[in-house]
C-alpha positions as CSV (number, residue, x, y, z in Angstrom):
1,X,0.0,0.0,0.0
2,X,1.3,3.3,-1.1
3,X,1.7,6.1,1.6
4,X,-1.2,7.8,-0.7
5,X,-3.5,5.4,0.6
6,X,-3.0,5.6,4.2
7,X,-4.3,8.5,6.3
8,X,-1.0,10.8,7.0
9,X,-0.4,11.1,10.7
10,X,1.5,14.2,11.7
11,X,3.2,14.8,14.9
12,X,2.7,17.9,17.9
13,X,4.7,19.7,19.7
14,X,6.6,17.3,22.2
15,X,7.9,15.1,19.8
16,X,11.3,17.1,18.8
17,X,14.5,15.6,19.9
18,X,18.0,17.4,18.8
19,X,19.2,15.2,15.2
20,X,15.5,15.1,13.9
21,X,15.4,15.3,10.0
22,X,19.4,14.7,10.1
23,X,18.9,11.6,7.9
24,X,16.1,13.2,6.0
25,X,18.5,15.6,4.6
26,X,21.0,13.7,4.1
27,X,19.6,11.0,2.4
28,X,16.7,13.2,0.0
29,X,17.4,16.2,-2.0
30,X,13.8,16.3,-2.0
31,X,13.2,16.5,1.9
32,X,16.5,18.6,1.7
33,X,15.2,21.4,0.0
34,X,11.9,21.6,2.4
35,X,14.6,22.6,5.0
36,X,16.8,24.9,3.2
37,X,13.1,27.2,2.1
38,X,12.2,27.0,5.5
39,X,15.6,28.4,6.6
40,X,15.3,31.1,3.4
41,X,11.3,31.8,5.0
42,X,12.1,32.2,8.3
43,X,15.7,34.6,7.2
44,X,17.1,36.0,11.2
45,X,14.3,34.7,13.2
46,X,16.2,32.2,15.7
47,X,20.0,33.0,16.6
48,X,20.7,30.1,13.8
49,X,19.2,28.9,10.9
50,X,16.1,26.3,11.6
51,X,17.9,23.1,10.1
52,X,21.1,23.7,12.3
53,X,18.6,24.2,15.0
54,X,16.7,20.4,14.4
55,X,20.1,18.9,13.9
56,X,22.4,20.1,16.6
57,X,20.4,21.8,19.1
58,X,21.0,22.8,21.6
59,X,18.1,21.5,22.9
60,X,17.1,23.9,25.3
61,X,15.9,26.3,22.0
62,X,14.6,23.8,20.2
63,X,12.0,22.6,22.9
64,X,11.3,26.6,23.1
65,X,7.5,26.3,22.0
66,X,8.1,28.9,19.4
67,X,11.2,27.2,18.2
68,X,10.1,23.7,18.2
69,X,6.3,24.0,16.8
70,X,8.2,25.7,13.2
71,X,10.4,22.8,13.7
72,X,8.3,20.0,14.1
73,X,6.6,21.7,10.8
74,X,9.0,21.4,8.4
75,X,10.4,18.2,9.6
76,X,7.5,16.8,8.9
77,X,6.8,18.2,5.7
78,X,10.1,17.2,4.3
79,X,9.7,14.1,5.3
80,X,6.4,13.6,3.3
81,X,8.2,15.2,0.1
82,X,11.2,12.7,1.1
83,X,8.7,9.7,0.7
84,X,7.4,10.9,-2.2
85,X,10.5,11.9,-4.0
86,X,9.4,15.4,-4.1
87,X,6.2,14.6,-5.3
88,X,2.8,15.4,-3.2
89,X,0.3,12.9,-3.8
90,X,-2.9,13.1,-2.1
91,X,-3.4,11.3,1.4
92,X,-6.5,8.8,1.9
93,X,-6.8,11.4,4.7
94,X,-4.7,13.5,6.8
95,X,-4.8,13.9,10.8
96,X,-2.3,15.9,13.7
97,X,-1.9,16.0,17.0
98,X,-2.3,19.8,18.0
99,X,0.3,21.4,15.8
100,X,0.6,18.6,13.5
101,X,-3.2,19.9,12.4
102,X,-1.5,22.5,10.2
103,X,0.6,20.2,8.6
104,X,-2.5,17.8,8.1
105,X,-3.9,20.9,6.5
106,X,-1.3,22.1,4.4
107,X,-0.8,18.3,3.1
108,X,-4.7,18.3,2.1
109,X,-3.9,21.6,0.4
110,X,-5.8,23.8,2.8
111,X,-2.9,26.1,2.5
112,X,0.6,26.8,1.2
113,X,3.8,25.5,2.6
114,X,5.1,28.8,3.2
115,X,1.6,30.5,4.8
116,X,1.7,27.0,6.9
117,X,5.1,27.9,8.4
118,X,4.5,31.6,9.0
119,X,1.2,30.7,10.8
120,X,3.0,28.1,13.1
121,X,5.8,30.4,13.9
122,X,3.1,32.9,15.0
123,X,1.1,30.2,16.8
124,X,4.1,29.1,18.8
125,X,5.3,33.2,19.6
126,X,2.1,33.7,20.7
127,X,1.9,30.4,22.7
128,X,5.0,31.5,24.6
129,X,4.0,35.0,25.1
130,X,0.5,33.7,26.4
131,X,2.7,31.3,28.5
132,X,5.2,33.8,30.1
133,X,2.3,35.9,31.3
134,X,0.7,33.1,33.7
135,X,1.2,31.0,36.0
136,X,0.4,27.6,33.9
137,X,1.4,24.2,33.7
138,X,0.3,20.6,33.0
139,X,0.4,17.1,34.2
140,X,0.0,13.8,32.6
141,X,-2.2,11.4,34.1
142,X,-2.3,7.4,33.8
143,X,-5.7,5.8,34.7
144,X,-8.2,8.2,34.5
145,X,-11.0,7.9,32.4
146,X,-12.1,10.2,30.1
147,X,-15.5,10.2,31.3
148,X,-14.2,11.3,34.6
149,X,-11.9,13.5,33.7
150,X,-13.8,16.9,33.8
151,X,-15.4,15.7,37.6
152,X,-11.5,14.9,38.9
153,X,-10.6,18.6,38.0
154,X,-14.0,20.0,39.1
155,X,-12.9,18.2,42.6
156,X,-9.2,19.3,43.1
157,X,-10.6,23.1,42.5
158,X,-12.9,22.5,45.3
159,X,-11.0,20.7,47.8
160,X,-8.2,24.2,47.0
161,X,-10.9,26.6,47.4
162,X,-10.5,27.8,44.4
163,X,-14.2,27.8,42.8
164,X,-12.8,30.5,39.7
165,X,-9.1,28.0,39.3
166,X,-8.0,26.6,36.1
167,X,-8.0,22.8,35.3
168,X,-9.0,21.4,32.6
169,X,-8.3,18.1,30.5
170,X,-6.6,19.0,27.5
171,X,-5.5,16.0,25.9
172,X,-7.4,13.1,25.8
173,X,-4.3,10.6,23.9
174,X,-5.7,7.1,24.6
175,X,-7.8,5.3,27.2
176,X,-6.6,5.7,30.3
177,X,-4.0,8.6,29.3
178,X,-4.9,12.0,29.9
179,X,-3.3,15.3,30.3
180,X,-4.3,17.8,32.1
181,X,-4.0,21.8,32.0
182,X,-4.1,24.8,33.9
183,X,-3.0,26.8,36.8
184,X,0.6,26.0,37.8
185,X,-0.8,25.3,41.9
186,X,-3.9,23.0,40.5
187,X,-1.6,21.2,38.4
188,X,0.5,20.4,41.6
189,X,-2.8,19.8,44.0
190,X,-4.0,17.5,40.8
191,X,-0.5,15.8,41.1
192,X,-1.5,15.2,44.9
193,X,-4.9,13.9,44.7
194,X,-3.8,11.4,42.0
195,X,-1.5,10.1,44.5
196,X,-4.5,8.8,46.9
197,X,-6.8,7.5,44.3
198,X,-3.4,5.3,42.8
199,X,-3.2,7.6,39.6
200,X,0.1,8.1,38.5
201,X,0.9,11.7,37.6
202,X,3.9,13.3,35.7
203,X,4.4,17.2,35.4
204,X,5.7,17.8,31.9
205,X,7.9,20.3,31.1
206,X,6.2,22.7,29.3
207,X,6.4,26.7,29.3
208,X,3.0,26.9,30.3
209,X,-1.1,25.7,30.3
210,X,-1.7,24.7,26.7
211,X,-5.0,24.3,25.3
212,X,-7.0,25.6,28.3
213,X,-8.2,29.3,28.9
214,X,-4.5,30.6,29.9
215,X,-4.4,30.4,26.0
216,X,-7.1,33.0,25.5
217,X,-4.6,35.6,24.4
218,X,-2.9,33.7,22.6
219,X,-5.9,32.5,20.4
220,X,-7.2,36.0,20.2
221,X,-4.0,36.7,18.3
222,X,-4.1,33.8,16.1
223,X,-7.5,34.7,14.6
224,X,-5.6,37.7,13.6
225,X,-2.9,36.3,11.8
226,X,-5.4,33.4,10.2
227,X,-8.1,36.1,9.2
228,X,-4.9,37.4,6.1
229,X,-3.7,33.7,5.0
230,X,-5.1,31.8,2.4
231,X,-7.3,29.2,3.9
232,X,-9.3,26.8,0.7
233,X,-11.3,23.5,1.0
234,X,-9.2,20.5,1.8
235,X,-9.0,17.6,-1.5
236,X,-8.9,14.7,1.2
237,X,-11.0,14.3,4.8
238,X,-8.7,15.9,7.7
239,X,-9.8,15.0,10.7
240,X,-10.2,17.8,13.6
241,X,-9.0,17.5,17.3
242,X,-11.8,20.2,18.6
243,X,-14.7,17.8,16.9
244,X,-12.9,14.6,16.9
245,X,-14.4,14.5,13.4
246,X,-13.7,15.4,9.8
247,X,-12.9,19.3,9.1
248,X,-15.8,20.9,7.0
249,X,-14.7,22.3,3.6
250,X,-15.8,25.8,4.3
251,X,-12.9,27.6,5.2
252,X,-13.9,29.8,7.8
253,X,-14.9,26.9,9.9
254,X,-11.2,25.6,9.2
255,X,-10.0,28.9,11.1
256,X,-12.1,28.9,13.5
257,X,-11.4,25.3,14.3
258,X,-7.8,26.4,14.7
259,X,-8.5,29.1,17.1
260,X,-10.9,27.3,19.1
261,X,-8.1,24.6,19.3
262,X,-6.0,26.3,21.3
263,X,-8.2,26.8,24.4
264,X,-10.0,23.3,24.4
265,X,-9.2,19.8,24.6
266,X,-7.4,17.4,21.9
267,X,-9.8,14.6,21.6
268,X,-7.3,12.3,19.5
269,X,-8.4,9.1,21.5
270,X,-12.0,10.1,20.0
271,X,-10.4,11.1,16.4
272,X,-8.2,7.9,16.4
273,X,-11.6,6.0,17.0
274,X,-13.7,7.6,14.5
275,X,-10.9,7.6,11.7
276,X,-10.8,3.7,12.7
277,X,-14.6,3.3,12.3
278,X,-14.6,5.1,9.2
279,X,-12.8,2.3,8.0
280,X,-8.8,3.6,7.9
281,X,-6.9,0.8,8.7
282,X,-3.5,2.1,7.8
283,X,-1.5,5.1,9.1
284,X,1.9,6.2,7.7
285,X,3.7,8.2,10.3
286,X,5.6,11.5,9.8
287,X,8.9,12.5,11.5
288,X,9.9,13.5,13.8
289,X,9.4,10.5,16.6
290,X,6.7,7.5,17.0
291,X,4.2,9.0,19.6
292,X,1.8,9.2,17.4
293,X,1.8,5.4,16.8
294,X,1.8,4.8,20.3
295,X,-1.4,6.3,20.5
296,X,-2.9,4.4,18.2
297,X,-2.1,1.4,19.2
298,X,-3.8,2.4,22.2
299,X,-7.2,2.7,21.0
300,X,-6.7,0.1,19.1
301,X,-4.5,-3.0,18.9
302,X,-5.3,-3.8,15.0
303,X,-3.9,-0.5,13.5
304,X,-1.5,-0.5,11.5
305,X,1.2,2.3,11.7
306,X,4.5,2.5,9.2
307,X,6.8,5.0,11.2
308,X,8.9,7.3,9.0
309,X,11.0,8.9,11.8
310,X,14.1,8.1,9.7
311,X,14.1,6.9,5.9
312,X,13.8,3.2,4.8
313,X,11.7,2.8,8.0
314,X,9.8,-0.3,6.8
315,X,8.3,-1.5,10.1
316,X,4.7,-1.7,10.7
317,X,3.2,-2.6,13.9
């Protein structure tokens, strides 16, 4: 099966490591030259050019959420053009976690390469500046359902005293694997009441509360900077992390489903389900990383997933 006849899986933010798309580059002219427009696009905008940046770090800028969500972009982008020998075929469908929606997008044709990297670099500056102004963070949870998840945060607001607090899920990945979001002290007092209901809980290192209301600046400059790009009617289904189901082809729906993104929950377990019951059966995942497939696997044994972190990547689970 051709990777035109899987649904395209594209990766968030999270899944950068320092060395992605070294092999990418060096191995594809094709993928190559997705890097070196991206570091033509984006001219003086880091303190080195974006390729150096996903190759040798240090890693400490490239996890920067405005340095990392361009990243994660392009990397994955290349290595769709790298598959494809420069070509761009359409997907069966397309679908991302978070950021890896606008590379869904631009791969269904919803918009340009270049308007797609200008409107992640924005979304990620504004993410940062929206984070650096609160106190925000979020924690990973392991055994919560999702049913429950809204009632566990409604309780640890309560039992602070803290009726007007923010905590809210914001990623629902898999069964059993949610994440939740919101003030830094909630986060903490979640981390505490997971402990007596045997929950585990990880903070994640993050620069702040991502897709709750601490992104409510940050969204309100987004719909800015969507309002002047390009937005057209997608050629394949891409599949929405607000709705959990496919993206409608008008496009002011499309930006509006990217604004409203940033402030509420990504339902992937409920997209990975639905894709699933609509009959996909094969995935072919982007670079950078394998979380993506992980996820899957989680809601549902049977899917198939080829991983493309590196070229000649051949196995599927």
């Amino acid at each position: 099966m051709s990777t035109s006849e899987q649904v395209v899986l594209c990766p968030g933010q999270g899944a950068q490591s320092v060395g992605m798309g070294r092999v990418w580059m060096q191995s594809s002219h094709a993928a190559k030259a997705i890097f070196d427009r991206a570091d033509a696009l984006l001219a003086n905008r880091f303190d080195a050019p974006l390729s150096s940046l996903c190759v040798d770090g240090p890693a400490d800028v490239l996890d920067r959420t405005d340095v990392s969500q361009p990243a994660i972009y392009v990397c994955s982008v290349a290595c769709w053009h790298g598959l494809n020998d420069g070509d761009s075929p359409t997907p069966a469908a397309t679908a991302g976690l978070s950021l890896g929606e606008y590379t869904a997008l631009h791969l269904a044709g919803a918009f340009s390469f270049e308007d797609g990297l200008e409107l992640v670099a924005q979304r990620g500056r504004l993410m940062q500046q929206a984070a650096e102004s609160s106190e925000g963070g979020m924690v990973a949870v392991m055994g919560l359902d999702q049913d429950d998840a809204q009632a566990f945060c409604d309780e640890v607001l309560v039992g602070m005293g803290t009726a007007d607090g923010v905590l809210v899920p914001a990623n629902l990945n898999a069964p059993g694997q949610i994440v939740l979001s919101g003030d830094a002290a909630a986060c903490a007092a979640a981390a505490d009441a997971c402990a007596e209901q045997s929950l585990r809980a990880t903070p994640l290192s993050v620069a702040g509360a991502f897709h709750s209301a601490h992104m409510g600046p940050a969204a309100e400059g987004l719909a800015e900077v969507l309002a002047d790009v390009e937005v057209r009617s997608p050629v394949c289904d891409v599949w929405s992390n607000v709705t959990a189901d496919r993206h409608e082809a008008d496009p002011e729906t499309i930006r509006q489903a990217l604004v409203d993104q940033l402030t509420n929950p990504v339902r992937w377990a409920d997209q990975a389900a639905a894709m699933i019951s609509a009959g996909h059966v094969e995935f072919t995942e982007l670079a950078p990383g394998r979380v993506l497939r992980g996820l899957l696997r989680r809601v549902d044994r049977t899917a198939k997933v080829h991983n493309h972190d590196e070229p000649d990547t051949t196995h599927v689970s």
